[in-house]
N, C-alpha and C positions, 0 to 999 in steps of 0.2 A: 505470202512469200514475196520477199522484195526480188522483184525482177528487173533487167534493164529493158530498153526502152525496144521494141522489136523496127527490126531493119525494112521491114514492108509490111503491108495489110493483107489481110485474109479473113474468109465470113464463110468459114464450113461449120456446115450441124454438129453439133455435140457426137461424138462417139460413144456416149451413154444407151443401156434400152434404156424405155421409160417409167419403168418400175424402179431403176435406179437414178432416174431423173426426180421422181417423186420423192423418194428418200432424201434426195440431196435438196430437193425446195425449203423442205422442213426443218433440216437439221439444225440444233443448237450451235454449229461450229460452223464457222464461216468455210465455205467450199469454193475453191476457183481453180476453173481450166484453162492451161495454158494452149496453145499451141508452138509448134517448132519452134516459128517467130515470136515467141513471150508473144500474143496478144492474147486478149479476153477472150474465150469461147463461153465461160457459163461463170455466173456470178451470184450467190446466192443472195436470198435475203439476209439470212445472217450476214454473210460480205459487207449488204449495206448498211447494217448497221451498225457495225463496229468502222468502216472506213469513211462512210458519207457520203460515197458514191453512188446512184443507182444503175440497177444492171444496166440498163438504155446508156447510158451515161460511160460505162466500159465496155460494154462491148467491139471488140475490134479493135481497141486500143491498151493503149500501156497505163499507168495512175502517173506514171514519172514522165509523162508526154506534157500534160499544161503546171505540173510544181515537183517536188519534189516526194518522194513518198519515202526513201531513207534514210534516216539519217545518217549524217557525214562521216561520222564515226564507225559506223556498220558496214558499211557502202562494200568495201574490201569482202568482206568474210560474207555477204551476202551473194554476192559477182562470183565468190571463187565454188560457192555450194550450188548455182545453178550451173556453171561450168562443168563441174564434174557429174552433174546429174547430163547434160546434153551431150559429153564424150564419152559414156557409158564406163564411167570410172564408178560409179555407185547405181544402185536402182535405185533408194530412198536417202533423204538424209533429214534431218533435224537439224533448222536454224533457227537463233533467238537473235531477236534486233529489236530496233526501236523504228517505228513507221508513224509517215506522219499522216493524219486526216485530211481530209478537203476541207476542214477549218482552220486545217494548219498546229491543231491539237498534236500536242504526242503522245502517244501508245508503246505499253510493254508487247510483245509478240511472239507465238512460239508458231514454227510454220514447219510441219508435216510435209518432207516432199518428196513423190513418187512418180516416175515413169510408165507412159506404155508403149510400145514396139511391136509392129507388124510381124509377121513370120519372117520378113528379112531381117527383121534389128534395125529398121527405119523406125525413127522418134516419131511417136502420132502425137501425144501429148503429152505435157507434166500437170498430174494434180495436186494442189495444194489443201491443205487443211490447217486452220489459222484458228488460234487459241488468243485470247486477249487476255495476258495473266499479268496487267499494269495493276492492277489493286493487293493480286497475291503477293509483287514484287516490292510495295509499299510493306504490306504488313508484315514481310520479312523482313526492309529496313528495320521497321521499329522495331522489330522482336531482337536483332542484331544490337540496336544500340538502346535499348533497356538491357539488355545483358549487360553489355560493356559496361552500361553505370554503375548496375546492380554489381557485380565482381570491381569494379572501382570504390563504389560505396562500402564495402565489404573489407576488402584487403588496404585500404586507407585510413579505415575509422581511427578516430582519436583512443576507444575501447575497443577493450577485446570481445569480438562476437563469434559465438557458437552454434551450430548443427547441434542436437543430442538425440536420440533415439529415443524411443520411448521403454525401452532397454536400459536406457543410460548408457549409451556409447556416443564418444564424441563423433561424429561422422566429418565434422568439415570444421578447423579454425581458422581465424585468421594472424594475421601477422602480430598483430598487439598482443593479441592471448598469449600469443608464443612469449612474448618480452615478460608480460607478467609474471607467468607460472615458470620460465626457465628450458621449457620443452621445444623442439622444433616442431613444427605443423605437420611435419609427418608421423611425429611420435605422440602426438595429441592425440591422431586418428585407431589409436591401438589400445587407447584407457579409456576406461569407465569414468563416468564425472564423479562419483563414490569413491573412486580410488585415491582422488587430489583433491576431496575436501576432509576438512579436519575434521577426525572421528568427534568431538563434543558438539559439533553444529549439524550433522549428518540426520540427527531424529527430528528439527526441526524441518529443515530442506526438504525431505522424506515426504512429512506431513502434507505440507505448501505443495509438492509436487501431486500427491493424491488428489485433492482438491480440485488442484487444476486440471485435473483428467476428470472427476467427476461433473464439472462446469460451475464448480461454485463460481468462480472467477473468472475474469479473462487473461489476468494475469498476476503476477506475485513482486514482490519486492521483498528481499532479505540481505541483510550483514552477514555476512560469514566469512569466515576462514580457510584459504586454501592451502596445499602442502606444494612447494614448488621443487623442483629436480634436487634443487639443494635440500634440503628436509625445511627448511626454511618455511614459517608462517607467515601470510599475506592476507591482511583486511582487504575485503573485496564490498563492493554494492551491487549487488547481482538482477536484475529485473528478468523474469523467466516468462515466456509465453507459448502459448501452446499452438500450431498449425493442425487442421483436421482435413481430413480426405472431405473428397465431393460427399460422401459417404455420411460424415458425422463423424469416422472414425480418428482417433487420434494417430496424427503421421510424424511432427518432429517437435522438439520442443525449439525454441532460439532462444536464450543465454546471451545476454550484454551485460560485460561485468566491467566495472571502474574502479580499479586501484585507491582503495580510499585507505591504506595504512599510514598515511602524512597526517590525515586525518581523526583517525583515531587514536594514533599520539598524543597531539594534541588532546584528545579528550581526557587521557587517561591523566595526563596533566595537569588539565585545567580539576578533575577528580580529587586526587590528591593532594592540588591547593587547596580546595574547598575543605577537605579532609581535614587540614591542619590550622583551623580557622576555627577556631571552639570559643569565641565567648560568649560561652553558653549562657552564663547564670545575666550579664548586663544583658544582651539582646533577649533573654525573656523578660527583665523586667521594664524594658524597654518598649517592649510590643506589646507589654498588658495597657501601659499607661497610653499609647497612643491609637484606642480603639476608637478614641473620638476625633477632639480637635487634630490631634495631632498626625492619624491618620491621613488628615488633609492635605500638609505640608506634604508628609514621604508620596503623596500620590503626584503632588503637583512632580516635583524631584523626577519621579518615575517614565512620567510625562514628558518630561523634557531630555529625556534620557532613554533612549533604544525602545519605547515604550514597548509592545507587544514582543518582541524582540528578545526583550530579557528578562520580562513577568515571571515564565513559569521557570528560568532562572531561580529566579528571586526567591518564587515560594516553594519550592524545590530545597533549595539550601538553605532558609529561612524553618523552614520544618525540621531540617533533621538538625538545627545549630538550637532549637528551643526543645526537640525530643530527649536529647540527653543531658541536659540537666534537672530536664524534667523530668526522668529516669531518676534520678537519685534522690529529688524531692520529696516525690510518691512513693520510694521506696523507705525513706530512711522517715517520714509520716505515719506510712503503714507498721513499719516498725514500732515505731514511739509508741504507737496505740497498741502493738501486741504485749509490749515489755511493761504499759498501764497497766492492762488486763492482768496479766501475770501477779501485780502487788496484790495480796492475805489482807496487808495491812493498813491504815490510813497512815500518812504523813503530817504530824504537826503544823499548821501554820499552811497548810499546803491542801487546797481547794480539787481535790482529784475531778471530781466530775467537771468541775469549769475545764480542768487543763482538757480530758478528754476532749470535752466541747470544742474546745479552740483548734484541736488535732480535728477534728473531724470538717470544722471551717474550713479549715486548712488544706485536708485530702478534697473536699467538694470546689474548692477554688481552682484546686491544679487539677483535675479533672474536666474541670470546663475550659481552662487552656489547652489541655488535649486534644476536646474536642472541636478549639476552634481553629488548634494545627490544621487538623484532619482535613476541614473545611476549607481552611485557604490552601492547603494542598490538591483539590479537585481539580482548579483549573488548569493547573500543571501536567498532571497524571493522576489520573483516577483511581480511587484507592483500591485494592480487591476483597469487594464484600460480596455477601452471598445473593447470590443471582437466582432468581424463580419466577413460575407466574404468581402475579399480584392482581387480586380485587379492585380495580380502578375507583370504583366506587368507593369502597372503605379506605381508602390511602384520604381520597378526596372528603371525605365526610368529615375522617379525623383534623385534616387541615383544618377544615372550615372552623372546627369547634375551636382549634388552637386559636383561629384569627377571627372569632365572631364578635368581642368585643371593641378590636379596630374599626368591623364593619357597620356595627352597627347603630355606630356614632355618627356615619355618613351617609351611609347609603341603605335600602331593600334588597336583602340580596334573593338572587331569583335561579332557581335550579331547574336546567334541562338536560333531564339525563333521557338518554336511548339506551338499550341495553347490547353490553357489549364484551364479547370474550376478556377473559383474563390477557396481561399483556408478561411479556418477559423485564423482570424488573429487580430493584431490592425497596423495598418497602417503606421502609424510613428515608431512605435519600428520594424516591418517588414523593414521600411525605413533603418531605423538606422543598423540593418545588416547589410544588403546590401551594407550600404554606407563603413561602417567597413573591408567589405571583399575587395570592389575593393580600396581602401586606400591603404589595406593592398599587393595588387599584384602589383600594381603602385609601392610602396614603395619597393616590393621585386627585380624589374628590376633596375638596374646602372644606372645612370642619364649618360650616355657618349656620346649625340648626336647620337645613334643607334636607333629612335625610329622607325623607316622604318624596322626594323628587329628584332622587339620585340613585343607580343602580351599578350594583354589583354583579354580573352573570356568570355562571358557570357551565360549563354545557359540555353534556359527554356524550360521545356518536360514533359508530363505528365509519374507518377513513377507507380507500381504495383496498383491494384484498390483500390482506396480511398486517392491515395497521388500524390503532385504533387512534380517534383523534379528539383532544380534551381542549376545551376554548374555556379562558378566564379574559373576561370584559370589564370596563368601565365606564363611567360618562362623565367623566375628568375632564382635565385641560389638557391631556395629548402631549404627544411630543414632537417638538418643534422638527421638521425634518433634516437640518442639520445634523442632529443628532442624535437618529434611527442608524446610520450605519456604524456607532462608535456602544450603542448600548448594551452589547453585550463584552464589551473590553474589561481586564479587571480595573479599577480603582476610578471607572466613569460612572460617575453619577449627575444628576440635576438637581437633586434633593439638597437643601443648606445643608450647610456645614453642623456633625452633630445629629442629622435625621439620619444620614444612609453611611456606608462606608466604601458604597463601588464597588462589593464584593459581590452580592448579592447574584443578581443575574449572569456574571461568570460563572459561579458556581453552580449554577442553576443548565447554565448551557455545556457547561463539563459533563454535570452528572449525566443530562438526557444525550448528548451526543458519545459517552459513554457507553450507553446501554440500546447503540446502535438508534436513536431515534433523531431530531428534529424540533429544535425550538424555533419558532418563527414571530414577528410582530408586525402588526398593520397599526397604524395612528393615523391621526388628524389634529389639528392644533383644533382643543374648545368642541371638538368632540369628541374624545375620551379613546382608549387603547385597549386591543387585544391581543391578548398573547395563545400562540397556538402552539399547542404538544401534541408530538405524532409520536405516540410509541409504537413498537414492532410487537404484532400476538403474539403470548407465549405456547408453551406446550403446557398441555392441561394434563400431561401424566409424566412429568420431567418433575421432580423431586428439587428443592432448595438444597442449592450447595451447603454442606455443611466445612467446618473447621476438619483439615485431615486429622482420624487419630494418630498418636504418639506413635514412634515406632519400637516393636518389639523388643528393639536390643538398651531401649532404657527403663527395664522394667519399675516399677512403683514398688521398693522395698523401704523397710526400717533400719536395713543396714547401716551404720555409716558410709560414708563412702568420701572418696579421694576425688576433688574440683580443683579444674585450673582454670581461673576467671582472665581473659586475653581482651584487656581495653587500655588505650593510652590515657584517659581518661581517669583519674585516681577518683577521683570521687565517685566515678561511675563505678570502677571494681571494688571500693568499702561498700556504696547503697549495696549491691549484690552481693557481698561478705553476707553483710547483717541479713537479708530476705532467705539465703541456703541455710545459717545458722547452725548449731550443733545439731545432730552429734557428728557433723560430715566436717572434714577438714577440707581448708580450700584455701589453694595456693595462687597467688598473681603473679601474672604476665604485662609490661608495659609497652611490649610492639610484637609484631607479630614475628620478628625476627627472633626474640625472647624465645618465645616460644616453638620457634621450628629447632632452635639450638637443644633446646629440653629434650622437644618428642622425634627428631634425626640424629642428632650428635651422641645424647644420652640416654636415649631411648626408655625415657623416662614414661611409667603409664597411670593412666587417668581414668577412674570411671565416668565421668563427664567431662567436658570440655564447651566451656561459655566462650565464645568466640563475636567479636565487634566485627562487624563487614566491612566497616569503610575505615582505616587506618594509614597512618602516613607511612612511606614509603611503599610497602610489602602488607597488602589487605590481607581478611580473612577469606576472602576468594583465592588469591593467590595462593595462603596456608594450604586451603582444600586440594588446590590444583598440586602441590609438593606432594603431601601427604598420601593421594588418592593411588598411585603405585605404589608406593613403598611402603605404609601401613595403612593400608583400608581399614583394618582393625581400630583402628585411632579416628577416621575419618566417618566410621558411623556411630561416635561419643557423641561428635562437636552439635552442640546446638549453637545457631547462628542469631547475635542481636541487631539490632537494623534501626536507626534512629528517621527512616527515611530511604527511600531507592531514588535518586536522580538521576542513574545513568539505567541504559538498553541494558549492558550486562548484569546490573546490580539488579534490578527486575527481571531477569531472567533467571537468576542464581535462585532468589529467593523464590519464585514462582517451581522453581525444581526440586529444591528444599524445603517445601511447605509443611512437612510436616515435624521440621527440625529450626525453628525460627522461633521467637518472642520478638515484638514491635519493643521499643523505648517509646515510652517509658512500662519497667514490668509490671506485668501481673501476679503476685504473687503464688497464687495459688496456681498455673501456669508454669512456673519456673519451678515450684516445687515438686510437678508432677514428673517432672524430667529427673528428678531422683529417688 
C-alpha cells in the first residue's frame, strides 16, 4: 500500500494472536501492518520479496523515508485512499498504483486495505495486502494491441475477408467484401455463403469444402462466381481455410476472396483471339517438318521469349490449332477408305489396292501426329486418361524391351527389383517414362564398343509409407551442374541438334507430377545420372476409370435422323457431313449465333446436335449456358467437339460433359454411336 511517510516513531508488538501471525509469515501475498503513524509493524517475506526491503530493514519505518516508493503519477489517489481509510470514511479500500523497489525497479500493484478499531473507534492499525499484477498488466497490454492490429488488419485489408460457420453463415466481414458483393457488413451477417454464390460453381465449393472438414487439406483455393445485391456476377479467387476447436473439432472457416473479374476478362479475350487463329492445315504442316532441325530454331525463339512463361501457352494453342484440321484429314481418310470398300467393281487403269494402301499410309501418318499432339500437350495440362493401379514391374519390363536395343549397344543393363505394391497410375503414360528415362541413360553412355564396362540400372523399392520409389541410373558423362536446374523445362536439351527435341523429360515430369508423384535427378559430371520416380500406392480394389457410357437420351437407332453440325470451321462440318452420312440428314451452322437464332428464335428441332466448344465470339459453352433454361430438351442432343481445352472453364465444361464430348480429331465409330 503506498503510504506517506509517518510523523513520529513507534515499536509496538503486532496486534496479531500468533496462529495468525503464522499464516501471515507464509503467505503467497505480501502482508504489511501499518500503524496510526504509517510505520512498519509487520512485514512479511512475501513483502520482501516483491519490494527488496527486508523486514529488519522497515520495521518502524516508512519505504518513502530513504527514496521514493510511489510513483509521481499515483502519489494523489494513493494519499487520498489512505485518507479516507484513517477518517473513517471507508473500513476497506482497493488501490492500484505503480511502486518503486529498493532497486528503484517499477512494479504494477494492487493493495487491499483494511482497518482495525478498538471498542472506541480509535485506529489500532491498517492492514495491507499487496498483489504484484506487473506481468498480468503486460499480458493484457499485448492482448490489447494484437487486438487492435488484428481488427486493423482485418477491416483495412486490400481483400475481402470472412468469418463462415460451419453452417455456412457469414458470421463477421469486412469492409472490402462489403465493396465487392454490394452488401453492407451488417447484411453479410444474415446470408448463407450458398446464397451469394452462383448456383453452377456451388457443387464444386461444396466438395473443396467437405474435404476440408475431413483434413485432406489445410486449405483450398478456388475461381468462382459470386451474385452481388445487384444480381450482377463477380469472378472472385477465394482461398478457404478452416479453424478447429482446442478439441479437433471444426469451429470457423476464413474466406479471403480477391476480385479477379478484370482478370478474367482478359482471359476470356485472350480465348477468343486464340479461337479465331485457325491456320490449321500450314501450322500442321509446319510442325511435322520441324521435328528435327527445325525444332531447334523455334526452341531457341522460345528461349528468348517468356520462356516457361508461355510454353504451356504455346502448346495449349498449338494442340487445339493442329487438332482440327487434323479432324477433317482423318475424317475425310477414313471416309475415302469406306467409299473404296464400297466399290463391286474394279476401275480401269486404276490400281485399287495401291490407292487403299496410300489411304491407309495416310490415316497411320496423321494418327501418329495425334499422338504426338497429345504429347506435347502433357506439359501444359494433362491429358484425362484412365487412372488405376498399375504393375510397376510390367509397365517397367515392357519399357525395357522397347529400349533394349539402345541399351545394349552401350551398356549391361542390371535389374533391382524389391517387391512393391501396385501404384495409382495409367499405364502407357507410366510406360512412356520409363521408356523416356532409359532412352535417355542409353544415350548418355559413348557408343565406343565398352559396353562390358558401362551400366545401365534399374531399381524398384518401396519409398516412405504410401510411396513407391523406381530409380533409372547410368555411368555416363553426367550433367554439368549448370544445367540440372533447367532439365526438366520444355524445349531444354544437351543432346546435338537432331538427337533430342527438349521434349522429352517435360513430358515426362507432367505426366508423373500429374498423377500426383515426383520426378527428381542427382548427377555428377563423368559419373553418370540418376533419375528418381516416386509414385503414390494405389488402391488394390479401385477399378480403372473407364470412358463414361453414352447417355440415354441418344439412343443407337437405324432411324434416320435430323443433325445440326455448329463449327466455324467449313472443312471441319463437310469431314463430319461425310463421317454421319446417309440415311440422316445434317444441316450446318457457322457460329454459334447461327445456331441459337435456329433453336431460340425458330425453334427449330434436332435429334443431335454437333456442337464446337471454342468458337469466335459466342462458344458452344455459352450455347449450352442460353439453352439450358429455355430448352433443356435441345441441351441433352448437343454433343460437345473439343480440338483441345486451354482454358480452367473449358476443362471444366468438358470434364461435366464427359459423357456428351468426342476429342478432334473424330473417331468415327464414336460419333456414330451418338446416332
Amino acid at each position: 500500500m503506498p503510504l506517506l511517510p509517518p510523523s513520529s516513531s513507534s515499536r509496538q508488538a503486532p496486534t496479531w494472536t500468533f496462529s495468525v501471525m503464522s499464516l501471515a509469515e507464509n503467505s503467497p501475498i505480501a502482508i504489511i501492518e501499518w500503524d496510526a503513524e504509517l510505520k512498519v509493524r509487520f512485514w512479511n517475506p512475501r513483502a520482501e520479496e516483491i519490494f527488496g526491503w527486508t523486514k529488519e530493514e522497515m520495521f518502524g519505518r516508512h519505504p518513502s523515508e530513504s527514496q521514493p516508493f510511489v510513483h509521481e503519477q499515483d502519489l494523489t489517489r494513493a494519499r487520498e485512499a489512505v485518507q479516507r481509510l484513517q477518517a473513517g470514511k471507508e473500513r476497506w479500500n482497493l488501490c492500484r498504483c505503480r511502486n518503486y523497489r529498493k532497486d528503484g525497479s517499477l512494479i504494477h500493484c494492487e493493495w487491499y486495505n483494511y482497518t482495525l478499531r478498538d471498542a472506541s473507534g480509535q485506529l489500532l492499525c491498517i492492514l495491507s495486502q499487496v498483489v504484484d499484477v506487473t506481468e498480468r498488466d503486460q499480458t493484457l497490454l499485448q492482448l490489447e494491441e494484437s487486438e487492435r492490429r488484428f481488427k486493423a488488419t482485418f477491416e483495412l485489408a486490400a481483400v475481402g475477408i470472412a468469418h463462415v460457420s460451419v453452417d455456412g453463415y457469414i458470421v463477421r466481414a469486412n469492409t472490402r467484401l462489403s465493396e465487392i458483393l454490394g452488401y453492407a457488413p451488417e447484411e453479410l451477417t444474415l446470408i448463407r455463403a450458398d446464397d451469394i454464390t452462383y448456383v453452377g460453381d456451388l457443387k464444386e465449393d461444396k466438395a473443396q469444402s467437405r474435404r476440408l472438414l475431413e483434413g485432406v487439406f489445410p486449405r483450398y483455393i478456388i475461381e468462382k462466381r459470386y451474385v452481388r445485391k445487384t444480381g450482377e456476377r463477380v469472378w472472385c479467387t477465394v482461398t478457404v481455410s478452416l479453424v478447429r476447436k482446442p478439441d479437433g473439432m471444426p469451429d470457423y472457416f476464413i474466406s479471403v476472396i480477391e476480385d479477379s473479374s478484370r482478370r478474367h476478362r482478359a482471359e476470356m479475350e485472350r480465348d477468343a483471339l486464340l479461337s479465331r487463329e485457325h491456320h490449321a492445315r500450314t501450322e500442321a504442316e509446319e510442325l511435322v517438318r520441324r521435328r528435327s532441325a527445325e525444332l531447334a530454331a523455334t526452341r531457341s525463339a522460345l528461349v528468348q521469349a517468356e520462356r516457361l512463361a508461355t510454353a504451356g501457352q504455346l502448346a495449349a494453342g498449338v494442340g487445339h490449332e493442329i487438332n482440327n484440321p487434323l479432324a477433317y484429314v482423318l475424317a475425310n481418310v477414313t471416309y475415302a477408305l469406306e467409299e473404296l470398300g464400297r466399290l463391286d467393281k474394279p476401275i480401269p487403269g486404276v490400281d485399287l489396292e495401291e490407292v487403299r494402301k496410300a489411304l491407309l499410309q495416310a490415316q497411320m501418318g496423321a494418327i501418329r501426329i495425334r499422338d504426338i499432339v497429345r504429347d506435347l500437350r502433357i506439359f501444359a495440362r494433362g491429358d484425362p486418361e484412365a487412372i488405376g493401379p498399375v504393375d510397376v514391374q510390367a509397365a517397367l519390363e515392357f519399357s525395357i524391351a522397347m529400349a533394349t536395343h539402345q541399351i545394349r549397344q552401350r551398356a549391361q543393363l542390371v535389374r533391382e527389383y524389391a517387391p512393391v505394391p501396385f501404384v495409382r497410375a495409367n499405364e502407357s503414360r507410366l510406360g512412356q517414362v520409363f521408356l523416356n528415362l532409359l532412352i535417355n541413360a542409353a544415350q548418355a553412355i559413348p557408343d565406343t564398343g565398352t559396353a562390358e564396362h558401362q551400366q545401365v540400372r534399374v531399381a524398384m523399392r518401396p519409398g516412405e509409407e504410401g510411396w513407391v520409389v523406381v530409380e533409372v541410373s547410368d555411368t555416363g558423362k553426367g550433367i554439368d551442374p549448370e544445367h540440372l536446374p533447367h532439365i526438366f523445362e520444355p524445349f531444354f536439351t544437351t543432346k546435338p541438334i537432331g538427337v533430342g527435341t527438349g521434349l522429352g523429360l517435360s513430358v515426362c515430369h507432367g505426366i508423373v507430377t500429374g498423377l500426383g508423384g515426383q520426378l527428381r535427378v542427382e548427377s555428377q559430371p563423368g559419373q553418370g545420372t540418376t533419375f528418381r520416380v516416386l509414385l503414390p500406392v494405389g488402391d488394390l480394389d479401385s477399378p480403372v476409370r473407364s470412358p463414361a457410357p453414352l447417355l440415354a437420351e441418344l439412343p443407337k437407332v437405324k432411324a434416320p435422323r435430323r443433325v445440326l453440325v455448329i463449327d466455324d470451321d467449313p472443312e471441319v462440318r463437310q469431314a463430319l457431313a461425310r463421317i454421319i452420312g446417309a440415311p440422316h440428314v445434317v444441316e450446318m451452322a457457322e457460329t454459334a449465333h447461327e445456331a441459337q437464332e435456329r433453336l431460340l428464335t425458330h425453334r427449330e428441332s434436332y435429334d443431335v446436335i454437333f456442337c464446337d466448344l471454342m468458337m469466335p465470339e459466342l462458344t458452344g459453352m455459352d450455347l449450352h449456358d442460353a439453352l439450358e433454361t429455355v430448352r433443356p430438351e435441345v441441351v441433352r442432343r448437343m454433343v460437345f467437339m473439343s480440338a483441345g481445352a486451354f482454358t480452367a472453364r473449358a476443362a471444366r465444361f468438358l470434364e461435366d460433359h464427359a459423357s456428351r464430348r468426342i476429342e478432334k480429331p473424330f473417331d468415327p465409330v464414336r460419333v456414330r454411336a451418338f446416332l
